[in-house]
C-alpha positions as a Python dict, from the first residue, in 0.01 Angstrom:
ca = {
    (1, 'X'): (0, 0, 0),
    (2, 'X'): (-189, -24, 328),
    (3, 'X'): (-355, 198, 616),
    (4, 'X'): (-194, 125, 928),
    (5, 'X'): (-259, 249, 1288),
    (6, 'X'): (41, 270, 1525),
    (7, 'X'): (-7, 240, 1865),
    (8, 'X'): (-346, 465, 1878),
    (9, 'X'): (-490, 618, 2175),
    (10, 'X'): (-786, 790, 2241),
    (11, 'X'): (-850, 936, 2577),
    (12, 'X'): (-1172, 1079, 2713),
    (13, 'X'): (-1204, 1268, 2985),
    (14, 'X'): (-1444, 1239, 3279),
    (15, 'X'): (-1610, 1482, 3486),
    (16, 'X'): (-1308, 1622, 3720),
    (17, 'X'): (-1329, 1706, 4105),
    (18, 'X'): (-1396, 2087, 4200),
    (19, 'X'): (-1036, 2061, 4339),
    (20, 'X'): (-876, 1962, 4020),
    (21, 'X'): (-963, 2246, 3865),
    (22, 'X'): (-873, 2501, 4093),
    (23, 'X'): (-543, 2358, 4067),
    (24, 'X'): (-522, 2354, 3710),
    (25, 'X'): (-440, 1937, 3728),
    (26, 'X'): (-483, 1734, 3450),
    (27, 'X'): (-782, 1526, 3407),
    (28, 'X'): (-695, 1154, 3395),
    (29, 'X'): (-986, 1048, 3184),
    (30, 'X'): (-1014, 670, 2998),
    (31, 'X'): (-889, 602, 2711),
    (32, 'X'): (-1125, 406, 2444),
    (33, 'X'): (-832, 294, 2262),
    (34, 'X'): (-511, 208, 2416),
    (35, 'X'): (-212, 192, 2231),
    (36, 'X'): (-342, 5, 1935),
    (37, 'X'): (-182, -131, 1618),
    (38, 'X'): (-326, -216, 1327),
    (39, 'X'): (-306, -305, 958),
    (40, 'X'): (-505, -308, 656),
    (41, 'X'): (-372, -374, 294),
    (42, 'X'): (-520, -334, -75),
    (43, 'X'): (-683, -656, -161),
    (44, 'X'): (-757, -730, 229),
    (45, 'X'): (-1073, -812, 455),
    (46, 'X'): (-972, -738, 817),
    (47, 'X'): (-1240, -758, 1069),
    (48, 'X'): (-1226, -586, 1448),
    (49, 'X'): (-1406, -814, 1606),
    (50, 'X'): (-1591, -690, 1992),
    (51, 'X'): (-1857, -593, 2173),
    (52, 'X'): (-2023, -306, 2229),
    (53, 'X'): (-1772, -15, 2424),
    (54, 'X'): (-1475, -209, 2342),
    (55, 'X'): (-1352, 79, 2099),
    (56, 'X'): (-1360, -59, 1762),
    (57, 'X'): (-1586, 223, 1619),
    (58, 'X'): (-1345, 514, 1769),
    (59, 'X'): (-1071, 334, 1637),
    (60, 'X'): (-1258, 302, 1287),
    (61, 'X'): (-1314, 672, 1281),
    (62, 'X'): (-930, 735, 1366),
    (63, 'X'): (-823, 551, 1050),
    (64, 'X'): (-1078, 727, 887),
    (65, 'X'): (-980, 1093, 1021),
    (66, 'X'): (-1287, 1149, 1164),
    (67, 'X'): (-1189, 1123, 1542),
    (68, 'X'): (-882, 1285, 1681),
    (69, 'X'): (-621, 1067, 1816),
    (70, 'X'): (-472, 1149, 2178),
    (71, 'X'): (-135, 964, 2100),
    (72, 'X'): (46, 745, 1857),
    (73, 'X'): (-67, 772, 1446),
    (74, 'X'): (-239, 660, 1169),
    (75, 'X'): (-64, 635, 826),
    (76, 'X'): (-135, 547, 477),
    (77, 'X'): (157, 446, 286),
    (78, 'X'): (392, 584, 526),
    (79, 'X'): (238, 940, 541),
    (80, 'X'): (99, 1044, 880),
    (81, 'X'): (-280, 1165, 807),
    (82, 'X'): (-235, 1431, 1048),
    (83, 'X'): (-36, 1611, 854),
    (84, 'X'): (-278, 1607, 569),
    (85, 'X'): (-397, 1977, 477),
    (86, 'X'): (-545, 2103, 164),
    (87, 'X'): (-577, 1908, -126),
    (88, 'X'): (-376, 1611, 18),
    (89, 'X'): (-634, 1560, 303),
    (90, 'X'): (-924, 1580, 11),
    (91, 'X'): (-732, 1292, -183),
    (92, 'X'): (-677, 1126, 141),
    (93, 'X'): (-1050, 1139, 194),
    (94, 'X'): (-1126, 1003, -205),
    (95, 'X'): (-914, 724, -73),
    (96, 'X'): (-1084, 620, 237),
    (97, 'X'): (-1422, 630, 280),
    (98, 'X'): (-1673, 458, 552),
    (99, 'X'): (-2006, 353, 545),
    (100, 'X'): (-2192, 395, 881),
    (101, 'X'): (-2401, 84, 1094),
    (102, 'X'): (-2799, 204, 1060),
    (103, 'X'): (-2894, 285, 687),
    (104, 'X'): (-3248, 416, 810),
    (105, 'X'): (-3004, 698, 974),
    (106, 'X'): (-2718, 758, 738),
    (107, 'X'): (-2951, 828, 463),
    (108, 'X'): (-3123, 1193, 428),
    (109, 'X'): (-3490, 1072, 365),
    (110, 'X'): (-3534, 1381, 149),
    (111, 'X'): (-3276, 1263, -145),
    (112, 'X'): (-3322, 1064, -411),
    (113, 'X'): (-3072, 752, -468),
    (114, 'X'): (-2866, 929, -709),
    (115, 'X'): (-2818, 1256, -574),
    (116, 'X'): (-2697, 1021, -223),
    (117, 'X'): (-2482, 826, -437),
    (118, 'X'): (-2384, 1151, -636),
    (119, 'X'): (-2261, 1367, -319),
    (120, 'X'): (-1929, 1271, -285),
    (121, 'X'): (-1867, 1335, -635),
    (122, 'X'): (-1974, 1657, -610),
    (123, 'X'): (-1788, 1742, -281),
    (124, 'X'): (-1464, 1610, -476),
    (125, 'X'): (-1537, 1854, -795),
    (126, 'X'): (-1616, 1583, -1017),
    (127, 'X'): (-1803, 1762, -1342),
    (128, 'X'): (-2205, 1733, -1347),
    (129, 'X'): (-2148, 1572, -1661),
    (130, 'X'): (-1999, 1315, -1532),
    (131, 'X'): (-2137, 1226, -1234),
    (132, 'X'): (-2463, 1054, -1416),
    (133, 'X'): (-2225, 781, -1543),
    (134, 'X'): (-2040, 712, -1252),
    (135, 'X'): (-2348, 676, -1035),
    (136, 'X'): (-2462, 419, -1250),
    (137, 'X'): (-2124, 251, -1269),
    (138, 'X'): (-2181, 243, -881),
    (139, 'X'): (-2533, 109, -817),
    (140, 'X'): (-2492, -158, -1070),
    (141, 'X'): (-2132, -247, -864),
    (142, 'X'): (-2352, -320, -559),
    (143, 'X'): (-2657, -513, -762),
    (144, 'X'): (-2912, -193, -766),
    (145, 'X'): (-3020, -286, -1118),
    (146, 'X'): (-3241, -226, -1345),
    (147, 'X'): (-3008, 150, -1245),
    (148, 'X'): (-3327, 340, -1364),
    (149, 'X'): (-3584, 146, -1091),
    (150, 'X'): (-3355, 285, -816),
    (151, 'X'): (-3225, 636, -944),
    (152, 'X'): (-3519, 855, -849),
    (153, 'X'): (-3614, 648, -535),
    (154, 'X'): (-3599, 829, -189),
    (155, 'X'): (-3488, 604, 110),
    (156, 'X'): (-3835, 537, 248),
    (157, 'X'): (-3883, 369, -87),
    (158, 'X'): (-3632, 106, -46),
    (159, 'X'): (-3535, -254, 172),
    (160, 'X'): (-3328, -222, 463),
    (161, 'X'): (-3066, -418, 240),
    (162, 'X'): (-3150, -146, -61),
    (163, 'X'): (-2998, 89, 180),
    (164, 'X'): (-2692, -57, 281),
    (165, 'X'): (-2659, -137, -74),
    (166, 'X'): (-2716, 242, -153),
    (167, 'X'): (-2466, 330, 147),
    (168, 'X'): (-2198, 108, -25),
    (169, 'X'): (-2258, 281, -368),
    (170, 'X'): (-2195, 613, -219),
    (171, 'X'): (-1840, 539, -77),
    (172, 'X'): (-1749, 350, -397),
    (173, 'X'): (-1865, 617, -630),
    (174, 'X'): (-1513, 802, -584),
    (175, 'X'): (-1346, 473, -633),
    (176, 'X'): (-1149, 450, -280),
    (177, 'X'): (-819, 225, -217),
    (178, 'X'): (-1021, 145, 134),
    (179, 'X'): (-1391, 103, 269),
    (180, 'X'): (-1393, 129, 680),
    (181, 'X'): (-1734, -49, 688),
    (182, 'X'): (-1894, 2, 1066),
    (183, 'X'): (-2120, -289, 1107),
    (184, 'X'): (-2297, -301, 794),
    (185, 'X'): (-2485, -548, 848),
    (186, 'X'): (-2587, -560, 1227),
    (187, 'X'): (-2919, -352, 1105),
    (188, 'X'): (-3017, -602, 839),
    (189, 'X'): (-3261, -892, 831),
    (190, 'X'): (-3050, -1178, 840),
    (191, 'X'): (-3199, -1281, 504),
    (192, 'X'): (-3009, -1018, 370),
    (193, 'X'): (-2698, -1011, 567),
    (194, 'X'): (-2510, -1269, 383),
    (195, 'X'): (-2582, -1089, 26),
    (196, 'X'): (-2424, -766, 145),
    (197, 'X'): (-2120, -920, 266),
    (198, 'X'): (-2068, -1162, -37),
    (199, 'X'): (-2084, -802, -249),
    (200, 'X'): (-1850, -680, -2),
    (201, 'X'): (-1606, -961, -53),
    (202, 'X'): (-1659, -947, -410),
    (203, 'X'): (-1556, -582, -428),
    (204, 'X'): (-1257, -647, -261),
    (205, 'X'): (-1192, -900, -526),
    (206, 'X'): (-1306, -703, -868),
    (207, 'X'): (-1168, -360, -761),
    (208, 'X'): (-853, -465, -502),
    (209, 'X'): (-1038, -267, -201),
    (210, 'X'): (-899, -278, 139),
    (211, 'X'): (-1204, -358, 384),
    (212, 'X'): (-1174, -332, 770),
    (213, 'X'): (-1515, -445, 923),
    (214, 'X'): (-1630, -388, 1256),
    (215, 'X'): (-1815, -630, 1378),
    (216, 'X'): (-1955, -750, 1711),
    (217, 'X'): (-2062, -1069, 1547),
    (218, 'X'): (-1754, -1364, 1523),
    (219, 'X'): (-1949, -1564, 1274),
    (220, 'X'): (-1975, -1315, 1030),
    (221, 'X'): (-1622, -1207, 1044),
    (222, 'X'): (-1448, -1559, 1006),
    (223, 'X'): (-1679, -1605, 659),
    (224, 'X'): (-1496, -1309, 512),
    (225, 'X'): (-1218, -1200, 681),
    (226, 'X'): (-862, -1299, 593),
    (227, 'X'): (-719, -1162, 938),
    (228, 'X'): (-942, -1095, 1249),
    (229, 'X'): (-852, -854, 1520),
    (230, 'X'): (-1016, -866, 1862),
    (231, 'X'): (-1060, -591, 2079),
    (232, 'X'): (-1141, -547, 2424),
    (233, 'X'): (-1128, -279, 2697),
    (234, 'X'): (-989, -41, 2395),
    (235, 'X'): (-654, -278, 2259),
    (236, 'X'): (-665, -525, 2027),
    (237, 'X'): (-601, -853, 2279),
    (238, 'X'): (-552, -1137, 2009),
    (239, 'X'): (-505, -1147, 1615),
    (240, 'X'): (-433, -1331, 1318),
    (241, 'X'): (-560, -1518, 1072),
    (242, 'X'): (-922, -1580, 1063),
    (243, 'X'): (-929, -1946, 1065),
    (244, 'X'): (-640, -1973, 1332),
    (245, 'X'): (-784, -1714, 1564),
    (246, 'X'): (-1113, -1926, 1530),
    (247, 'X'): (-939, -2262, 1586),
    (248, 'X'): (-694, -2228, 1845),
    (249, 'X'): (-836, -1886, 2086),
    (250, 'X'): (-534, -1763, 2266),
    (251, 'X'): (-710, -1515, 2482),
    (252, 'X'): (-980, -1573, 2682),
    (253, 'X'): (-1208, -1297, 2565),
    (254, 'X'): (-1181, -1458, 2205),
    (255, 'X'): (-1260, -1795, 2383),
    (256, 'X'): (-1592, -1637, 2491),
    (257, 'X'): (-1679, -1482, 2196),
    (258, 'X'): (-1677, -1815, 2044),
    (259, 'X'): (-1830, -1975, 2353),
    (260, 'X'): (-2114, -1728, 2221),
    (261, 'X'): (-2154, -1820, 1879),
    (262, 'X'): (-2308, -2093, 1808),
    (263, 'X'): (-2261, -2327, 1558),
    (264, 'X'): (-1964, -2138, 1393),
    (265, 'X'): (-1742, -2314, 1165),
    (266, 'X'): (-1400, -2327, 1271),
    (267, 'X'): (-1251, -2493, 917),
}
């Protein structure tokens, strides 16, 4: 089972000359991403590793059928999600979920934890009655315990970690096959940084979640990635496994990017 972009683009267009216009030509634009391909399995950390403008977010949201693609497609288990409609596109959106980069944003300040964690439940048609349970089932997944301390807290009320941790509950509530997780952890102290990517890594382990991370940072994806894609100008210029893409760099982008972490541990 796996989620797999094939040679993605995204194109957007720029402001066109008067004379284009009149005569009706097409717009040339610049495309974000640029014939990418990519793969993420059950059971999997991938990280898309780049810096800012590179295209790793629109890319993210393509897998996660939030963006539009201009060419190629993204599938999930062979089936094109494009040609999702109805109640195949709501299982499709059960299945993958993402969690966004700034908790302080993501987060209507005028809910209470579990009605946030509760939302996609409801969306889906899940019963009232049992959405109580399930919410529980979801903040004690991601450490929020004593439950009842957290349940009736508004956002305000809680750590920048508490949030992410609250973010994570809310796209595991419906159980998903895979998490797109857009730098989760890029907003954090780094106190907490390393505690919400161990839970990560332990989800992946307990429930068999497929995890792509996006990530600017190399360090962070080499400690819990088992592949590592790096992507530059929109397409993915180097991948593999984490510890041989940190090892032996075959691209010179990747070569800087480790040029720019310091101390990282290549073993």
């Amino acid at each position: 089972m796996s989620l797999v972009a094939e040679d993605v683009r995204v194109r957007y267009g720029g402001r066109r000359p008067l004379a284009d216009v009149l005569l009706r030509r097409p717009s040339p634009g610049s495309f974000a991403v640029d014939g990418v391909r990519l793969s993420l399995a059950k059971g999997s950390v991938v990280a898309l590793v780049g810096e800012s403008g590179s295209g790793k977010s629109t890319l993210a949201r393509c897998m996660a059928r939030v963006q539009d693609l201009t060419g190629g497609r993204v599938s999930v288990d062979g089936v094109d999600v494009a040609t999702l409609r109805g109640r195949d596109l709501k299982a499709f959106r059960r299945r993958v979920q993402m969690i966004f980069q700034d908790p302080y944003e993501s987060l209507s300040p005028r809910q209470r934890v579990r009605d946030i964690v509760a939302e996609g439940l409801a969306v889906h048609g899940v019963p009232r009655a049992e959405r109580e349970e399930r919410v529980r089932a979801a903040l004690t997944a991601v450490g929020l315990t004593p439950v009842e301390s957290f349940l009736d807290r508004r956002p305000f009320e809680l750590s920048g970690g508490q949030r992410q941790r609250v973010a994570i509950a809310g796209g595991l509530v419906l159980d998903p096959d895979y998490l797109i997780a857009d730098e989760p952890v890029s907003m954090l102290d780094v106190s907490v940084r390393a505690s919400v990517l161990k839970l990560l890594d332990d989800l992946r382990e307990s429930r068999e979640l497929g995890v792509l991370l996006i990530t600017h940072d190399l360090a962070t994806a080499v400690h819990v990635a088992d592949h590592v894609a790096v992507m530059h100008g929109g397409r993915i210029v180097e991948q593999g496994p984490a510890s041989q893409v940190t090892r032996e760099p075959a691209h010179p982008y990747t070569r800087a990017l480790l040029a720019a972490t310091p101390a990282l541990d290549r073993g």
